[in-house]
C-alpha positions as CSV (number, residue, x, y, z in Angstrom):
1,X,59.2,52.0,-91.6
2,X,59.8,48.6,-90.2
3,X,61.7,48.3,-86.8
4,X,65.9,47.9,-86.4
5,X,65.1,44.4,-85.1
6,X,62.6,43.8,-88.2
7,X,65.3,44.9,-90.7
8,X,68.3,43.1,-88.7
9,X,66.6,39.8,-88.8
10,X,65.3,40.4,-92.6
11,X,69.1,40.3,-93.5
12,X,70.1,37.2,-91.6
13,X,67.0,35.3,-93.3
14,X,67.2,36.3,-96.8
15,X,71.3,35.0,-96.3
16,X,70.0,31.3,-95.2
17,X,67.1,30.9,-97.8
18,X,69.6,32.6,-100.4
19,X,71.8,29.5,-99.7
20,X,68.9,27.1,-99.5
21,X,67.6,28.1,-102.8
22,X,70.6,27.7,-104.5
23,X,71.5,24.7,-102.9
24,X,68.6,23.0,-103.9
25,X,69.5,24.4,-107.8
26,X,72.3,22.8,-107.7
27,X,71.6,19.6,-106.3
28,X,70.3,17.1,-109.2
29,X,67.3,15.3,-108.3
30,X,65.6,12.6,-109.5
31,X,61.8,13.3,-109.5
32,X,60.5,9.9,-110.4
33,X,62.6,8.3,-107.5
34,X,60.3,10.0,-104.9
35,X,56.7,10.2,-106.2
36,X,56.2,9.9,-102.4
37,X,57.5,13.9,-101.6
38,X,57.8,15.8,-98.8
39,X,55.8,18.2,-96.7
40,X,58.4,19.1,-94.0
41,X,62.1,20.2,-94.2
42,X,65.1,19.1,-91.4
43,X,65.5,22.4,-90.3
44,X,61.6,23.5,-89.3
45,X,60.5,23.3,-85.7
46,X,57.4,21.3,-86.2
47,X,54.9,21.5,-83.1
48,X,53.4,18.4,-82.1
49,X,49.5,17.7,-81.8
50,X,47.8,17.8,-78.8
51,X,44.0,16.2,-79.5
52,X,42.8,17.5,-76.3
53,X,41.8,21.1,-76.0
54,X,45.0,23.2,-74.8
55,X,44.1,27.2,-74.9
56,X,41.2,26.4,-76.5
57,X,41.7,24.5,-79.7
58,X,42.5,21.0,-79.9
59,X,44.5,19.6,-82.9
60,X,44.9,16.0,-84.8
61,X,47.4,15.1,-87.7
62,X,45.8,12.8,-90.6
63,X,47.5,11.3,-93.4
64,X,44.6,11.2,-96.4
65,X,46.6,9.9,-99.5
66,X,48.7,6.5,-99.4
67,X,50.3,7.2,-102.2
68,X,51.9,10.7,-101.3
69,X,53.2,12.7,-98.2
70,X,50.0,14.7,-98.6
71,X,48.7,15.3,-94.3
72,X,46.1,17.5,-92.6
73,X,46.3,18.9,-89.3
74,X,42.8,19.6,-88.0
75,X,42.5,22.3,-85.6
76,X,39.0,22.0,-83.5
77,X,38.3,25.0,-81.1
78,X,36.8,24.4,-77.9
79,X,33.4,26.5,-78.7
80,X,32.4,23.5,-80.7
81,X,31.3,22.0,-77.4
82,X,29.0,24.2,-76.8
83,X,24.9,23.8,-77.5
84,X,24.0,24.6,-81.1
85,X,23.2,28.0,-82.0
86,X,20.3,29.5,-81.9
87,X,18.8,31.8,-84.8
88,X,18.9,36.0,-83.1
89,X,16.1,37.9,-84.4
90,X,18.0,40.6,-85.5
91,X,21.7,41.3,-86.5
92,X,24.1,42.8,-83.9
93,X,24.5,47.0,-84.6
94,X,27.6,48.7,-85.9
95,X,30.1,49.3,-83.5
96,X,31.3,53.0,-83.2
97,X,35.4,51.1,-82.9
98,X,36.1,51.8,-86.4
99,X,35.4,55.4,-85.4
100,X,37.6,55.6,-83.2
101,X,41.2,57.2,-84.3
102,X,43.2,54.5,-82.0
103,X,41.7,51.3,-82.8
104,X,43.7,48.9,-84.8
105,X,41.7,50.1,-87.9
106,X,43.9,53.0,-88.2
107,X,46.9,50.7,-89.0
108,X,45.5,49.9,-92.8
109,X,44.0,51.2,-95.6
110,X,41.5,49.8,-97.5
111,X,40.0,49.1,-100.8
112,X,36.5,48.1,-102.0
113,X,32.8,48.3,-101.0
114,X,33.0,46.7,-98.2
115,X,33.4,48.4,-94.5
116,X,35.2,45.5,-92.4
117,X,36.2,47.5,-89.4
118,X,33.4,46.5,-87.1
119,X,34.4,44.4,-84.1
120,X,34.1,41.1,-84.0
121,X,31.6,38.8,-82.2
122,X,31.8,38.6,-78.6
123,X,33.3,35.4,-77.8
124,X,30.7,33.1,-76.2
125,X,31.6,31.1,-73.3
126,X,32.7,27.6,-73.9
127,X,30.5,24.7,-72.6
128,X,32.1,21.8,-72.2
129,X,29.0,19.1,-72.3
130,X,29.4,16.3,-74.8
131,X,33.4,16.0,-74.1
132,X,34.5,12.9,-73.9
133,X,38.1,11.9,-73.1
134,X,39.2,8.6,-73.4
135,X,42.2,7.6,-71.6
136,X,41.7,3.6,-71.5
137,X,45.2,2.0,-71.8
138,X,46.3,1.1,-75.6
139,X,43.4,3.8,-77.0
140,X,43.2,7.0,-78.3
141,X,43.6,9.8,-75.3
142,X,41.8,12.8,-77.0
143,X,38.7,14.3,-77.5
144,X,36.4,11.9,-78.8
145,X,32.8,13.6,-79.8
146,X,29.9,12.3,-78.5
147,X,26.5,11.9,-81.1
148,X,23.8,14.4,-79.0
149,X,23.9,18.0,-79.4
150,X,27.2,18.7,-81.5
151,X,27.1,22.1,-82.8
152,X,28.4,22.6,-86.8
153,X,31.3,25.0,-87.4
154,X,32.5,26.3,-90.9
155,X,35.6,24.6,-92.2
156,X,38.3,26.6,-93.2
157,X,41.5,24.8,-95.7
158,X,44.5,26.9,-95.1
159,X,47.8,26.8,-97.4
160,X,50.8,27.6,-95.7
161,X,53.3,29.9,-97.5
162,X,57.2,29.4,-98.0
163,X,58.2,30.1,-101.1
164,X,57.1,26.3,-102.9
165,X,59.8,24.9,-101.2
166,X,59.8,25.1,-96.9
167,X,57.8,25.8,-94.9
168,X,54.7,22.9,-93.2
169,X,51.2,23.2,-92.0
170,X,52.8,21.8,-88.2
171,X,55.4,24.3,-88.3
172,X,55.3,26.1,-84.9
173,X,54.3,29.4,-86.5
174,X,51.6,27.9,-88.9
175,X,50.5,26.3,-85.5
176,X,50.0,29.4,-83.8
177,X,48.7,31.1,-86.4
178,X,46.0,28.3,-87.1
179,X,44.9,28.2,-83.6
180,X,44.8,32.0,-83.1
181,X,42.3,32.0,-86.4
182,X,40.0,29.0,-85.5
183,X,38.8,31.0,-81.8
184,X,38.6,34.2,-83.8
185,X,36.7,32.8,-87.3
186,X,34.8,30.0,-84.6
187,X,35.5,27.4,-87.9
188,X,37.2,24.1,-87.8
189,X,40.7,24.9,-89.6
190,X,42.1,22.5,-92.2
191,X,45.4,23.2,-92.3
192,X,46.8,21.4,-95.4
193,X,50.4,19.9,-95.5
194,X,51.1,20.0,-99.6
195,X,54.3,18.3,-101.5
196,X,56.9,20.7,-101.3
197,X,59.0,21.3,-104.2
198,X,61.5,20.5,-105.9
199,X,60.8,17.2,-105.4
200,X,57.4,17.3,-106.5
201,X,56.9,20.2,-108.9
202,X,54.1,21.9,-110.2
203,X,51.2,20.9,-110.0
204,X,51.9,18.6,-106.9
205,X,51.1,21.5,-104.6
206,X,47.7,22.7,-106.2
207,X,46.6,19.2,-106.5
208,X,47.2,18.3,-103.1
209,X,44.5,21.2,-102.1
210,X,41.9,20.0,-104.5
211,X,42.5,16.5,-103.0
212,X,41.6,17.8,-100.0
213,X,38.4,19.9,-100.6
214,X,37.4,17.1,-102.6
215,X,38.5,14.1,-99.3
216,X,35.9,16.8,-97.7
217,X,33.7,16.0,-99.4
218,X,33.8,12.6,-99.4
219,X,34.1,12.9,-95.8
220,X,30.9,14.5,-95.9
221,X,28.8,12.0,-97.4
222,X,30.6,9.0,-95.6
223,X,29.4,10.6,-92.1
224,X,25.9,10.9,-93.6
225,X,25.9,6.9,-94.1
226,X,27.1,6.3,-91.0
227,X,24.3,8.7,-89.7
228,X,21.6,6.7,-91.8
229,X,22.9,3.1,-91.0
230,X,22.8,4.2,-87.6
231,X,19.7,5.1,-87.2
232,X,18.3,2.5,-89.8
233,X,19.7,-0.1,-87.2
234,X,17.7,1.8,-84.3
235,X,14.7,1.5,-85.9
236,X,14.3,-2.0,-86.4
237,X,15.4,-2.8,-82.6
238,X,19.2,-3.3,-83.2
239,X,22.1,-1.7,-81.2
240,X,24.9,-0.5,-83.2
241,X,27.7,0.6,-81.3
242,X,29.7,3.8,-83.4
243,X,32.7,1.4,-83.8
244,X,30.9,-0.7,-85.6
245,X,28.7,1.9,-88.0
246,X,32.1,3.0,-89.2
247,X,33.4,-0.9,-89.8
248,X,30.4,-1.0,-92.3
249,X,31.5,2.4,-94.2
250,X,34.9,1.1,-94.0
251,X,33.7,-2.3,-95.5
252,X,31.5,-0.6,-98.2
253,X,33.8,2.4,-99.5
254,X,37.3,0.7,-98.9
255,X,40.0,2.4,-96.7
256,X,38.3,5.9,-96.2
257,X,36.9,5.6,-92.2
258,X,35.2,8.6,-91.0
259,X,36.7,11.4,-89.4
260,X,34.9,11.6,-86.3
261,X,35.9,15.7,-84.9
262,X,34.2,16.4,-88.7
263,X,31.7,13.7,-88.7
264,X,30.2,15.7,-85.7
265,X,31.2,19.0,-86.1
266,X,32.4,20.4,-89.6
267,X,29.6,22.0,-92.0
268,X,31.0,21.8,-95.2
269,X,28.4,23.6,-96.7
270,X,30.3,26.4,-95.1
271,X,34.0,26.2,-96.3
272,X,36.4,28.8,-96.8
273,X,39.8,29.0,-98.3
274,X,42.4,30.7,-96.5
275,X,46.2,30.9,-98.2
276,X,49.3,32.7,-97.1
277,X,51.9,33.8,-99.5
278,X,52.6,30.8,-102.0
279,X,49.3,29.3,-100.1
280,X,47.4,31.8,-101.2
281,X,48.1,30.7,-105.3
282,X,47.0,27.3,-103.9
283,X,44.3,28.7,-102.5
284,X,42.8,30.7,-105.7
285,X,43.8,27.3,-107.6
286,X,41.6,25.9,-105.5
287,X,38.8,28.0,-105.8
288,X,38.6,28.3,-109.5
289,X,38.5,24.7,-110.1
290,X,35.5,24.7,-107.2
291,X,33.7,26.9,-109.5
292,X,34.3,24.5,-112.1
293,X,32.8,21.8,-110.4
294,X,29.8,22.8,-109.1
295,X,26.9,21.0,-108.3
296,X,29.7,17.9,-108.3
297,X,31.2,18.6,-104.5
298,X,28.2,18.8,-103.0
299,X,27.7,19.2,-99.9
300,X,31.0,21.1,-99.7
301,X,30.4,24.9,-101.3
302,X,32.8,27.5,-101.2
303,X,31.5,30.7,-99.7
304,X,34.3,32.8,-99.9
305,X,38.5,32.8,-99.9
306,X,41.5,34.8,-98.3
307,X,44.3,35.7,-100.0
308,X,47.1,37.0,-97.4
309,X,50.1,38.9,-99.6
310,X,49.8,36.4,-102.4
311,X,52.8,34.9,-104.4
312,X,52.0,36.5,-107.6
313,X,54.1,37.7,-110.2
314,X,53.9,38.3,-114.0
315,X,56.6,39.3,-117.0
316,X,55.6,42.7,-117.2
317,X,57.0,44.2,-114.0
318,X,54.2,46.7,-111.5
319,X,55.2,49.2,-109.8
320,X,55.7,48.4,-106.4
321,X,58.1,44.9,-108.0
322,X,60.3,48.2,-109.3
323,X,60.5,50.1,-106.5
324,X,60.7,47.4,-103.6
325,X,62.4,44.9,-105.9
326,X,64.8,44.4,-102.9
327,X,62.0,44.2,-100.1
328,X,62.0,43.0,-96.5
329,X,62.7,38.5,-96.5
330,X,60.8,37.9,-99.9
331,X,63.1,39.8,-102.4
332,X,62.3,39.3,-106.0
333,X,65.1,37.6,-106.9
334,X,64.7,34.8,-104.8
335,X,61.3,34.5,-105.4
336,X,62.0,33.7,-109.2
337,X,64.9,31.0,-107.9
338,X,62.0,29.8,-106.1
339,X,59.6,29.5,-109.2
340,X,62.5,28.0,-111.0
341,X,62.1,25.5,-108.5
342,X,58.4,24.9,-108.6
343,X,57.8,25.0,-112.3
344,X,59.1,22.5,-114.7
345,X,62.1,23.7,-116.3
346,X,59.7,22.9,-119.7
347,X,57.4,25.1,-118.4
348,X,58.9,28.4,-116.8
349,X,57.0,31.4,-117.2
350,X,56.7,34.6,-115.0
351,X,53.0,34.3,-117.0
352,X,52.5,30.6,-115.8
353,X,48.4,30.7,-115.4
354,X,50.1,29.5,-111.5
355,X,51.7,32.6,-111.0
356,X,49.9,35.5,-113.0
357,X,46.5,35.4,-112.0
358,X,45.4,38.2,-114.7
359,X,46.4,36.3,-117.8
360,X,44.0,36.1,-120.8
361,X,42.0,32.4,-120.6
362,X,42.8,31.9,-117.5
363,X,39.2,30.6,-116.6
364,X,36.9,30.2,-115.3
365,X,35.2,33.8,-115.7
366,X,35.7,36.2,-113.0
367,X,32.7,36.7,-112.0
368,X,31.8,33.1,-110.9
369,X,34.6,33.8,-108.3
370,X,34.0,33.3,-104.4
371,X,33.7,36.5,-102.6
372,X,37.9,37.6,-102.0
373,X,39.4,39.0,-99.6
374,X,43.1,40.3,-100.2
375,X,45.4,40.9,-97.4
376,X,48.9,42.9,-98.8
377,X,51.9,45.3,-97.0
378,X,52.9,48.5,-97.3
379,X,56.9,47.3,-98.2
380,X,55.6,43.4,-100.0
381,X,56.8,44.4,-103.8
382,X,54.1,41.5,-104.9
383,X,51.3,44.1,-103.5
384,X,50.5,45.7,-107.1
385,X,49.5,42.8,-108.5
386,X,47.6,41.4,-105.6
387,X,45.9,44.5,-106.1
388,X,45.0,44.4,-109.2
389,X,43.8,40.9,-109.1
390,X,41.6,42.4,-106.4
391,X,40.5,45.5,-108.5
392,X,39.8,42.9,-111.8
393,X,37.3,41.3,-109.2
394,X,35.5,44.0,-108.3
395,X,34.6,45.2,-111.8
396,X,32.8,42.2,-112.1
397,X,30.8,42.7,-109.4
398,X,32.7,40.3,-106.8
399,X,33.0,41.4,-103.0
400,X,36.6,41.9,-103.2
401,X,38.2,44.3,-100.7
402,X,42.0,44.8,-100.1
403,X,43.2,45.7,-96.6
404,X,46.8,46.9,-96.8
405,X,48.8,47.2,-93.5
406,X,51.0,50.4,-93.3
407,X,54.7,49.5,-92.4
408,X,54.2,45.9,-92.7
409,X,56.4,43.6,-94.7
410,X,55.6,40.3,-96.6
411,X,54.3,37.5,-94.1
412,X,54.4,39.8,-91.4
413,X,50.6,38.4,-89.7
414,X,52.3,34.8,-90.1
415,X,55.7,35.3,-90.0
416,X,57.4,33.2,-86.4
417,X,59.3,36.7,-85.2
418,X,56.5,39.0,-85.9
419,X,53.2,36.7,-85.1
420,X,52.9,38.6,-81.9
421,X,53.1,41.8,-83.1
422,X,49.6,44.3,-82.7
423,X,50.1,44.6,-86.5
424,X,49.6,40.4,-86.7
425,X,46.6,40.1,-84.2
426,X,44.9,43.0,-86.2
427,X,44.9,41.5,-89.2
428,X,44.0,38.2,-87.8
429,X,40.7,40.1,-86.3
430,X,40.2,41.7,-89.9
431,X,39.7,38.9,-91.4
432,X,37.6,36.9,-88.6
433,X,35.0,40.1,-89.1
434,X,34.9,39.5,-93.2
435,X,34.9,35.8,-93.1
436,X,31.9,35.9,-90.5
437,X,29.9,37.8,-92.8
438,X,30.2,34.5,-95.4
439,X,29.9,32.1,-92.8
440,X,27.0,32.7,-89.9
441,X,23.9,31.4,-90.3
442,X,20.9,34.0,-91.3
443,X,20.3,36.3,-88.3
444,X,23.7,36.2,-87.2
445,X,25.7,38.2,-89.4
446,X,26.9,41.8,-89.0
447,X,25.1,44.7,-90.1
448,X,27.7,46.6,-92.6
C-alpha cells in the first residue's frame, strides 16, 4: 500500500483540485473572447530556463504559433557535445540485473513480448568541444552550437498531464522530470506547453501537439536550406556568416528562423512520443494522425510512443474504475468534471474517440501503430483500460508491453512529492531501456 505521507497528501490535493474543478464549472466563459488560451495556471511554480548546461541539460523556451499561447521548452543534454557516434560491431550482452531478486525490476510486473529489464547504457562521458557561450553585452548568453562535429540525438515530444485543465510543460516537476529523461533516453526533449482547457476546449490540446510534430518538421527542412545555401555560398568563393544564411530562410519562408540547438543537433528521423496522464491521450492523438500522414512529415518519422497511466476512460465501466473508483489524487469523479471541462458540452461522451481509445472506427487500423509502450499503477483505477488498449495492440502484432508498478498511484513517476521516490527513478530507467531499443543507430541497440 502507499505510505501515511502518500495517502495524507492525496487527501489534501484531491480537496484543492475538487474546488478548482468546480470553480472553473461554475465560472461562465466566453470562449471566443480568448482564441489566444493559456498554457500556465497562477498557482503553478514554473521553473525558469537556464540555456546553458546546469546538471547536465540545458533548456530554452520557444513560442511557435502567433496566433495561440502554444510554447516549447527544449531540453538539450550535455552528451550532445560530444563527438558523433561511432557504429560498435556488435550489440552490448544481457545483463544478469534483471536476475537479480533486489534490482528495481522486482518493483513491477510486466506484460508482453518484450523483456525490458536489462540495464541501461553506460553513460558516456561528456566532451565539451564545440561549446560556445556567448556572453557579449545585449546578446544571447547560452549555448550557441557551433557547425563542425555536432552529434544528432533523437527528439522526444512530451505532453504533460493534469487533468486538461493545469498543469505546464515549465512546471517545476515537468522540469525535473524532462531533464532526468533526456540524460537517461540521450534525446533532445520537446516538452510541449498545449492550450489548457476550459478556455480552449477540445481539440485545442491535440492540435497543439500535431502543430508541433509538424513545426518539426518544418524545422527540419529549413536547417537543410540553410545547410545547402551555406555551402552553395562556399563553393563559389563567398563568405556567409550563419547570421546571415538564416536572414535568407527567414526572407524566403516568412517568420519561421531556424532553431539553431535542433538545426545542429536533433534527428527527427528519430522521434518519439512521450505523454503522461492526459498527455498521454495527446500523445496517441498524435501518433495516429502521424500514421495518417506518412510519407507527408518527412524527415520526421515516428519510431515509437510512451504512454505513462493514460487518461482513458469509456461508458462501460472495467474493473479496476469499480473497485478503485475512489483512488489515490485522480478519483473518477473528478476526472469526469475534468472531461466536462475539456469536451464541448455538444460533444460529451465517456466514448469520445479522445477518451476511449478502443471504440469501433476509431482509425487508423491498429496495426499501423508505433511500437507502445504503456506505463500504469497498481492503485490508478484508469489501469484496465490502458491495459487493454495495450493488449488490442499486441494482437495485431505491435510491440506493446505494459509495465505496472506495484503500490504505485496515478502520476506517481511525475508527480512533484513523489518524483524522487526509487519507484519514480525506476520507471524513468524502464523506459530509457525500451525507448533505446527504437532509437540507436544499427549496432548499438540491446540484445533482448
Amino acid at each position: 500500500m502507499p505510505s501515511v505521507a502518500v495517502k495524507l497528501y492525496s487527501v489534501f490535493f484531491k480537496f484543492l483540485l475538487k474546488h478548482r474543478l468546480q470553480n472553473r464549472i461554475q465560472t461562465p466563459l466566453d470562449e471566443s473572447s480568448n482564441p489566444y488560451g493559456v498554457t500556465t495556471r497562477p498557482e503553478e511554480s514554473v521553473s525558469a530556463p537556464n540555456p546553458c548546461f546546469t546538471d547536465g541539460v540545458a533548456t530554452k523556451d520557444i513560442h511557435i504559433d502567433p496566433f495561440t499561447s502554444l510554447t516549447i521548452r527544449i531540453f538539450l543534454p550535455e552528451s550532445s557535445l560530444s563527438p558523433p557516434e561511432q557504429p560498435e560491431p556488435k550489440s552490448k550482452p544481457r545483463s544478469s540485473q534483471q536476475d537479480d531478486p533486489n534490482s528495481l525490476n522486482h518493483r513491477r510486473n510486466s506484460y508482453g513480448p518484450p523483456n525490458i529489464g536489462a540495464p541501461r547504457n553506460d553513460p558516456r562521458r561528456s566532451s565539451f568541444e564545440g561549446l560556445n557561450l556567448r556572453s557579449d553585452n545585449n546578446v544571447y548568453r547560452g549555448y550557441s552550437p557551433l557547425p563542425q562535429n555536432c552529434r544528432k540525438l533523437p527528439i522526444m515530444l512530451q505532453f504533460h498531464g493534469g487533468g486538461w485543465v493545469s498543469g505546464s510543460n515549465d512546471s517545476v516537476a515537468n522540469d525535473f522530470f524532462c531533464r532526468r529523461i533526456a540524460k537517461l533516453c540521450d534525446v533532445i526533449v520537446v516538452a510541449v506547453g498545449y492550450r489548457l482547457a476550459p478556455e480552449n476546449r477540445y481539440p485545442a490540446a491535440f492540435e497543439d501537439g500535431l502543430k508541433v510534430l509538424n513545426w518539426l518538421g518544418k524545422q527540419a527542412n529549413l536547417a537543410e536550406c540553410s545547410k545547402s545555401m551555406g555551402s552553395g555560398a562556399r563553393g563559389v568563393g563567398a563568405e556567409f556568416k550563419k547570421a546571415e544564411v538564416q536572414r535568407h530562410i527567414v526572407d524566403a519562408f516568412g517568420a519561421s528562423m531556424v532553431e539553431p540547438w535542433l538545426a545542429a543537433h536533433g534527428d527527427p528521423s528519430r522521434c518519439v512520443l512521450l505523454g503522461v496522464s492526459c498527455g498521454a491521450n495527446i500523445a496517441d492523438y498524435v501518433a495516429r494522425k502521424a500514421v495518417e500522414a506518412g510519407r507527408l512529415l518527412d524527415p520526421v518519422k515516428v519510431v515509437a510512443q510512451v504512454l505513462m497511466y493514460p487518461f482513458f476512460i469509456g461508458n462501460a465501466p472495467t474493473r479496476s474504475e469499480i473497485k478503485l473508483a475512489n483512488s489515490y489524487f485522480y478519483d473518477k469523479a473528478m476526472c469526469i468534471l475534468a472531461w466536462k471541462l475539456f469536451l464541448p458540452e455538444e460533444e460529451f461522451s465517456l466514448d469520445h474517440p479522445a477518451a476511449n481509445p478502443l471504440i469501433p472506427d476509431r482509425g487508423p487500423p491498429l496495426k499501423l501503430m508505433p511500437p507502445t509502450l504503456t506505463v500504469v499503477a497498481e492503485h490508478d483505477w484508469m489501469r484496465d483500460r490502458a491495459i487493454a488498449y495495450s493488449e488490442a495492440l499486441r494482437k495485431v502484432n505491435v510491440d506493446a508491453p505494459v509495465l505496472e508498478y506495484k503500490d504505485a498511484v496515478h502520476e506517481f513517476a511525475t508527480l512533484d512529492i513523489l518524483l524522487k521516490t526509487p519507484e519514480a527513478q525506476a520507471c524513468a530507467e524502464d523506459i530509457a531501456i525500451w525507448v533505446k531499443k527504437y532509437i540507436s543507430f544499427r549496432g548499438h541497440e540491446f540484445s533482448y
